[in-house]
VMD Tcl script that draws the C-alpha trace (Angstrom):
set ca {
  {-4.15 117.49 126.99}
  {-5.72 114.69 125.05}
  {-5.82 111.69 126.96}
  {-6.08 111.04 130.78}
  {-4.18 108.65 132.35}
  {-1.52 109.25 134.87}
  {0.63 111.88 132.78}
  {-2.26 113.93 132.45}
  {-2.80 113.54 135.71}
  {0.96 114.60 137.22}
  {0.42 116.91 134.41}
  {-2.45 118.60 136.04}
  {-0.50 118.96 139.32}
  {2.07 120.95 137.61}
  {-0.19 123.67 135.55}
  {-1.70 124.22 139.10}
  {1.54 125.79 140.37}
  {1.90 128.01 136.81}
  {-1.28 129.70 137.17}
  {-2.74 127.23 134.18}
  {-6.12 126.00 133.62}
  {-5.38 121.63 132.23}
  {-8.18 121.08 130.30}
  {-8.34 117.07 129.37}
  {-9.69 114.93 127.07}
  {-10.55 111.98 128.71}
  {-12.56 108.41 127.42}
  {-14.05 107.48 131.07}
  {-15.08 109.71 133.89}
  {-13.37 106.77 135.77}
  {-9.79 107.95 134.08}
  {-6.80 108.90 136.51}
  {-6.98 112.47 135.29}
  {-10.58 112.74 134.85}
  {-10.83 111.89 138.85}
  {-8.62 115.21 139.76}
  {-9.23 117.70 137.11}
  {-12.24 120.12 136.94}
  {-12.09 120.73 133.15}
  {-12.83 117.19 131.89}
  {-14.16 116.47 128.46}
  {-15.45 112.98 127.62}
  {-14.60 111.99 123.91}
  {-12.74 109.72 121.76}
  {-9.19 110.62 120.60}
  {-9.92 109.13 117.21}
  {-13.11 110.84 116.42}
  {-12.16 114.74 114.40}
  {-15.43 116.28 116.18}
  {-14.70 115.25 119.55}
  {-11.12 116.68 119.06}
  {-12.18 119.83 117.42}
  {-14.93 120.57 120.01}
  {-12.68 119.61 122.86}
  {-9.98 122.22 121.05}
  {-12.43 124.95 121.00}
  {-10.89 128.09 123.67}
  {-7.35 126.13 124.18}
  {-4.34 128.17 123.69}
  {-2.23 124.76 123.01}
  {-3.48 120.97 122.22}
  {-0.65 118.61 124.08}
  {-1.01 114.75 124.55}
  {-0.49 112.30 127.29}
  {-0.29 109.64 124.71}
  {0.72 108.69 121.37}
  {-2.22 107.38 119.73}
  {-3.98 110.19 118.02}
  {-3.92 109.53 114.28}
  {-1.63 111.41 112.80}
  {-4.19 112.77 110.06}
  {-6.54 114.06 113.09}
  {-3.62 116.33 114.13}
  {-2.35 117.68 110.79}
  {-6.44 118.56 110.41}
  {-6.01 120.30 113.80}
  {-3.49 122.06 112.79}
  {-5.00 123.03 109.27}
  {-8.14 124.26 111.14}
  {-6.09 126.70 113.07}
  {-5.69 124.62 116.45}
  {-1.86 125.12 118.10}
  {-0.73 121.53 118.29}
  {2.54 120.65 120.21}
  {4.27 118.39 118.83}
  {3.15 118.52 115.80}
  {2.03 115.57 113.50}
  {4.73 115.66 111.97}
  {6.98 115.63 114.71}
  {4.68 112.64 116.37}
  {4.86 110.01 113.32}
  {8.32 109.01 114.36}
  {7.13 108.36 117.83}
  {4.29 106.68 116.69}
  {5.61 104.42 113.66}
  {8.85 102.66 114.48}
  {9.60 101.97 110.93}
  {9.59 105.96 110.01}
  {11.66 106.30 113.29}
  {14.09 103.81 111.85}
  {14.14 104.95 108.56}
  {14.38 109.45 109.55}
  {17.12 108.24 112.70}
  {19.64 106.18 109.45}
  {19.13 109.45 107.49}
  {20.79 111.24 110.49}
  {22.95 109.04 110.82}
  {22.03 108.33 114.02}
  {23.64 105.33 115.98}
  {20.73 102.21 115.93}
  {20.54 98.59 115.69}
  {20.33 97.13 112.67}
  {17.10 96.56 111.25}
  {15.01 95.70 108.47}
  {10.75 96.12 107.49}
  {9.68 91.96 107.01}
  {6.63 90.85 105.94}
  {7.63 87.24 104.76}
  {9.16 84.21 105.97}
  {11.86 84.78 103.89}
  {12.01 88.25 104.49}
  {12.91 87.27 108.14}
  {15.35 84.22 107.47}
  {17.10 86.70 104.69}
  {17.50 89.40 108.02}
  {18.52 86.42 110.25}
  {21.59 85.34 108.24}
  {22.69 88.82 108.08}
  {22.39 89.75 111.88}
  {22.37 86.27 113.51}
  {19.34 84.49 115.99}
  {17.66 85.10 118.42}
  {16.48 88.13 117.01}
  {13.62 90.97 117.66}
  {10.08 91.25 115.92}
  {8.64 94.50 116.70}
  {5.15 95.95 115.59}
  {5.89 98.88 113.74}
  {2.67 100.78 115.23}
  {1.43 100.65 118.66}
  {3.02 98.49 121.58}
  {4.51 99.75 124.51}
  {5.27 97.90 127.87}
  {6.76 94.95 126.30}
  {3.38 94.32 123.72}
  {4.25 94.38 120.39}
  {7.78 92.98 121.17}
  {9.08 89.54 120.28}
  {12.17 87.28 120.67}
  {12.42 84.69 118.02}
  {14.75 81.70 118.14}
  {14.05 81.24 113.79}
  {11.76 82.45 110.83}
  {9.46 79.68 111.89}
  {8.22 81.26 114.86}
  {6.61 84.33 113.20}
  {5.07 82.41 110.47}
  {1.63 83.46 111.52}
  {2.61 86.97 113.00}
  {3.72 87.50 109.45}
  {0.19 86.68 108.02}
  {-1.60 88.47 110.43}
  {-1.95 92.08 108.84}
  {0.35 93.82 111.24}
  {2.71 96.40 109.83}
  {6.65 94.56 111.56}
  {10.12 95.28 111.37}
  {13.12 92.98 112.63}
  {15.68 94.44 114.73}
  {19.05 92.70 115.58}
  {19.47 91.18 119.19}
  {21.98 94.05 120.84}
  {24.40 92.89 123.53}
  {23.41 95.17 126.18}
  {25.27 96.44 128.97}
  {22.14 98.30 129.88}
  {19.27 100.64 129.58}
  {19.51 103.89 129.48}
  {17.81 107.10 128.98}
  {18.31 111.28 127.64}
  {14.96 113.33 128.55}
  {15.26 116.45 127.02}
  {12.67 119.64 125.89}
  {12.26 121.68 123.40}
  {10.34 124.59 123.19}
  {8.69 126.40 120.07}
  {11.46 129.26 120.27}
  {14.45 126.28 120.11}
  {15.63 126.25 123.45}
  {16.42 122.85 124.95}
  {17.46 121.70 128.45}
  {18.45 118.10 129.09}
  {18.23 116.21 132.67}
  {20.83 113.75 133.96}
  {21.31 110.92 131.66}
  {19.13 107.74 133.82}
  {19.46 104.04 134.13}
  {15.78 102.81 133.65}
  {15.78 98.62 135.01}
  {13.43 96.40 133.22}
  {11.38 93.37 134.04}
  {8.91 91.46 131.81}
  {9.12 94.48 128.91}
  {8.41 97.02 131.82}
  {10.04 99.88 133.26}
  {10.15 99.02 137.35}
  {13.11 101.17 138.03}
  {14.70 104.40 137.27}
  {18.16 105.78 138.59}
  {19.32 109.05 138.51}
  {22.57 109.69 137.43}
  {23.14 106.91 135.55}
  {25.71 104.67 137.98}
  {29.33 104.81 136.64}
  {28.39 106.92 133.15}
  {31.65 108.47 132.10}
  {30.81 112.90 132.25}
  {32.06 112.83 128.50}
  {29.18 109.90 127.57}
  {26.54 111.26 129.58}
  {27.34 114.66 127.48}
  {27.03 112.84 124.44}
  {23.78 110.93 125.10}
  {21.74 114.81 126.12}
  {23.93 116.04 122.62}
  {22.04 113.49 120.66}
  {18.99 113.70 122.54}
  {18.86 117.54 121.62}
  {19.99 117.08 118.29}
  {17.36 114.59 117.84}
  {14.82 117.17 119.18}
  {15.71 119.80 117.18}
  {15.83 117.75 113.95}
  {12.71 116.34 114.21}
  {11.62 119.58 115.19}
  {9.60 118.40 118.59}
  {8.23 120.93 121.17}
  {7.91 119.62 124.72}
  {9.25 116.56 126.28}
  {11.12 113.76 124.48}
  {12.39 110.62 125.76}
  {15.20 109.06 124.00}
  {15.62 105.37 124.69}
  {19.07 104.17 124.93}
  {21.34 100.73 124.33}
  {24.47 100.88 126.48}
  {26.40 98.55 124.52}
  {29.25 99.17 126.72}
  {31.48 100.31 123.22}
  {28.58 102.33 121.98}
  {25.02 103.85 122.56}
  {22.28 103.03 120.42}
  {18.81 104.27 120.01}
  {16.10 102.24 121.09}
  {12.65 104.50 121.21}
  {11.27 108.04 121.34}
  {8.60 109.08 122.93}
  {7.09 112.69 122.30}
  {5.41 113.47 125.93}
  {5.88 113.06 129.55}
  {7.90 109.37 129.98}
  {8.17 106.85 132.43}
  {12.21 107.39 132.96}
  {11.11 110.90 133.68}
  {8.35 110.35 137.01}
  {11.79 110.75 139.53}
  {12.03 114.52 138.55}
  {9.14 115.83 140.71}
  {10.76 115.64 143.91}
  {14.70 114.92 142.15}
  {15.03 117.55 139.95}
  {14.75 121.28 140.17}
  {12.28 121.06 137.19}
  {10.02 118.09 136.62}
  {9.37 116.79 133.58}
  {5.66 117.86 133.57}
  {6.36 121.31 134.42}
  {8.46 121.67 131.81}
  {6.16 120.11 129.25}
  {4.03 122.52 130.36}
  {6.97 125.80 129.48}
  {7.87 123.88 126.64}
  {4.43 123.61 124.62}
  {3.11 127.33 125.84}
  {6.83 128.57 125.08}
  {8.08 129.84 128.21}
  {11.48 129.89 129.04}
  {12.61 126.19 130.26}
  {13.50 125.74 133.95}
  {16.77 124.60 135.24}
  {17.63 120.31 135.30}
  {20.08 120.09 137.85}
  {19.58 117.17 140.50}
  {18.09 117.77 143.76}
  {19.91 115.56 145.73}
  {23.29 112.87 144.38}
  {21.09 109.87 144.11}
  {17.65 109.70 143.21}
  {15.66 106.14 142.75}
  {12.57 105.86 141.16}
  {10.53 102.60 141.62}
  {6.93 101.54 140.04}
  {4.20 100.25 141.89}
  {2.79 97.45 139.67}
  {-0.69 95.66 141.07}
  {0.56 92.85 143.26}
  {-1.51 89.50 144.22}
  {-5.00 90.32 145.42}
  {-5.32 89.91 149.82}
  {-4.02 91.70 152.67}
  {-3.94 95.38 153.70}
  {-5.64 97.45 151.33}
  {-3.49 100.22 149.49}
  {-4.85 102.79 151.74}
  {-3.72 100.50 154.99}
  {-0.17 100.23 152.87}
  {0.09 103.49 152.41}
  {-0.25 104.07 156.27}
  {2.14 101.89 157.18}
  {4.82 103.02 154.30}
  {4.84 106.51 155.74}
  {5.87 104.73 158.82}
  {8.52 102.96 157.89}
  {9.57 104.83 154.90}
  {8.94 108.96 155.97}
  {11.30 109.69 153.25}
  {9.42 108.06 150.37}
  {7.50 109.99 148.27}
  {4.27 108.13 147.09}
  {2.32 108.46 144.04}
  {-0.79 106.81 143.13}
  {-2.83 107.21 139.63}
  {-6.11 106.87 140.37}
  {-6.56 103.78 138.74}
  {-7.99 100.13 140.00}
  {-5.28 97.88 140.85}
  {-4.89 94.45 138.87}
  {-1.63 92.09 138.88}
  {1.00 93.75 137.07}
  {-0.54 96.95 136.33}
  {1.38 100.01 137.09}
  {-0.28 102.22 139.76}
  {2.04 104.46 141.23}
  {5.48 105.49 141.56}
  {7.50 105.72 144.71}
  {10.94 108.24 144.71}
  {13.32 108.27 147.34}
  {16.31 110.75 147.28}
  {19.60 110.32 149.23}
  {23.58 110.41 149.23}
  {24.24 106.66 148.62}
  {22.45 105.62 145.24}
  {22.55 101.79 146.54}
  {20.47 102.69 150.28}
  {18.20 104.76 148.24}
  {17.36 102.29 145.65}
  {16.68 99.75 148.25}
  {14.43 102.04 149.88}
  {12.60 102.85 146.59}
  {12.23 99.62 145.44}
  {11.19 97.93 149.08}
  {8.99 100.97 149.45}
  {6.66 100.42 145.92}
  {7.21 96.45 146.42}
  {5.21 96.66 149.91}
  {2.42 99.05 148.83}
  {1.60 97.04 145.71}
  {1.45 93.68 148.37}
  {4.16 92.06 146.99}
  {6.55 92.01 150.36}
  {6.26 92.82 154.09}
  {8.54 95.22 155.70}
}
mol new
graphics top color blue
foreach p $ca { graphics top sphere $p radius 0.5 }
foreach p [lrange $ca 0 end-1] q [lrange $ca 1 end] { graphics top cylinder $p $q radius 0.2 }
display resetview
């Protein structure tokens, strides 16, 4: 797995239980990953000799992010490497414009949007969809970077001059988030977990619901049917996240992601198969394990680095176990700063509202935002 931040490091806990040997590309020994695994590689994911050499004796090549150039992995590839997804497969994840662009082709339900790089380029998009509207840069970004809300063609004047590939996206009336995590493997088989409600704050993921509250069956069908179809036309083996508008009339791609996702952390402990296990089937083409829910209601809830003071994590994480035995904690490794996510908490239950408030009071405490 190149790259070695928290998804290669949940992603390491599952090849333990298959028998599997995570080897892991990592830039710092200090990484998440690189703190757990024994098969740790230091290298840069943009350098071809790193990747080769790191390559060298793996069965399959697999990512924990998206950031690998896409020409690295089609030379990979060429050189004889198995490489899941493939670069191919990985430029719509990585270039929001091609996603836009492959996604209308399909005819696949998104917001209306448009590449800009002038002023007028914007104010021409403006009249058509109406202000305030969304500048998004069409590479790279992800936690609410990247993103903009603009009031006129005025305020990007010098994000427009700036160099940076952008496209303009309309301003959707949202009901809310939602999202269809489905795999693929190399044979073609898919499986597809409970559609989710994923809450955002600030650009950022901070909760994820499983089901989806009040999704009618028939909708909740039709988001995994286009999540699948979307897999299998862009060809993708292992996880993909599809990012959904609930428009409340309609559903509307947002993203994709092509790996282990945020909206996805809840299935270790809510889902008979968790999403990094079944990377893990899907990329070395084993059969896919089964999706179903563990429990009715299952709440997710991020730990994101609260004000510096008080307990240390270590204390909190004491005194969570207390109060919350049913919480299941997971910390990344990583060294806690103010709104930087560190962990996840999951809570599983009968009554989606108790467990949410359990979730969310659970990760609010142990990143030293709130006392119990």
């Amino acid at each position: 797995m190149v790259g070695a931040g928290q998804l290669a490091r949940m992603t390491h806990q599952a090849a333990i239980a298959l028998g599997q040997s995570l080897r892991i590309l990592a830039g710092s020994p200090d990484d998440g990953a690189a703190l757990v695994a024994r098969d740790v590689v230091i290298g840069e994911h943009t350098s071809y000799p790193d990747l080769a050499s790191f390559a060298a004796g793996c069965d399959v090549l697999t990512f924990d992010h998206e950031h690998v150039p896409t020409e690295l992995i089609r030379k990979l590839a060429a050189d004889g490497h198995a490489v899941h997804p493939s670069a191919e497969a990985l430029r719509y994840a990585q270039d929001k414009r091609a996603m836009r662009e492959r996604l209308a082709e399909l005819a696949v339900p998104i917001p209306r949007w448009s590449p800009v790089s002038t002023v007028q380029d914007l104010a021409g998009f403006g009249e058509r969809v109406g202000w305030p509207m969304i500048l998004k840069a069409a590479r790279g970004g992800y936690d609410g970077r990247g993103v903009w809300l603009l009031d006129s063609a005025a305020d990007a004047r010098l994000l427009l001059t700036s160099g940076v590939s952008l496209i303009a996206e309309e301003r959707v009336p949202l009901v809310r988030e939602l999202s269809a995590l489905v795999a693929r493997s190399p044979y073609g088989q898919g499986a597809a977990w409970p559609v989710v409600q994923t809450v955002q704050a600030d650009g950022i993921c901070v909760e994820v619901l499983a089901p989806a509250a009040d999704l009618p069956a028939w909708r909740a069908a039709q988001a995994q049917a286009l999540a699948l179809r979307i897999a299998a036309e862009l060809e993708v083996t292992g996880v993909l996240a599809v990012e959904l508008f609930d428009t409340g009339r309609e559903l509307l791609v947002n993203e994709l992601a092509m790996r282990p996702h945020n909206s996805g952390h809840w299935t270790i402990e809510g889902a008979l198969t968790s999403q990094f296990e079944q990377h893990l089937r899907a990329v070395l083409d084993y059969p896919l394990g089964a999706t179903g829910l563990a429990a009715p209601a299952v709440a997710m809830a991020n730990v994101l680095g609260g004000p510096a003071g008080g307990p240390g994590i270590d204390e909190r994480v004491h005194y969570l176990m207390a109060r919350w035995p049913e919480a299941k904690v997971h910390l990344y490794g990583k060294t806690i700063r103010p709104g930087r996510k560190v962990g996840h908490v999951t809570v599983l239950g009968t009554d989606p509202a108790a467990v949410r408030a359990r979730a969310t009071a659970a990760a609010r405490y142990l990143a030293g935002r709130d006392e119990p």
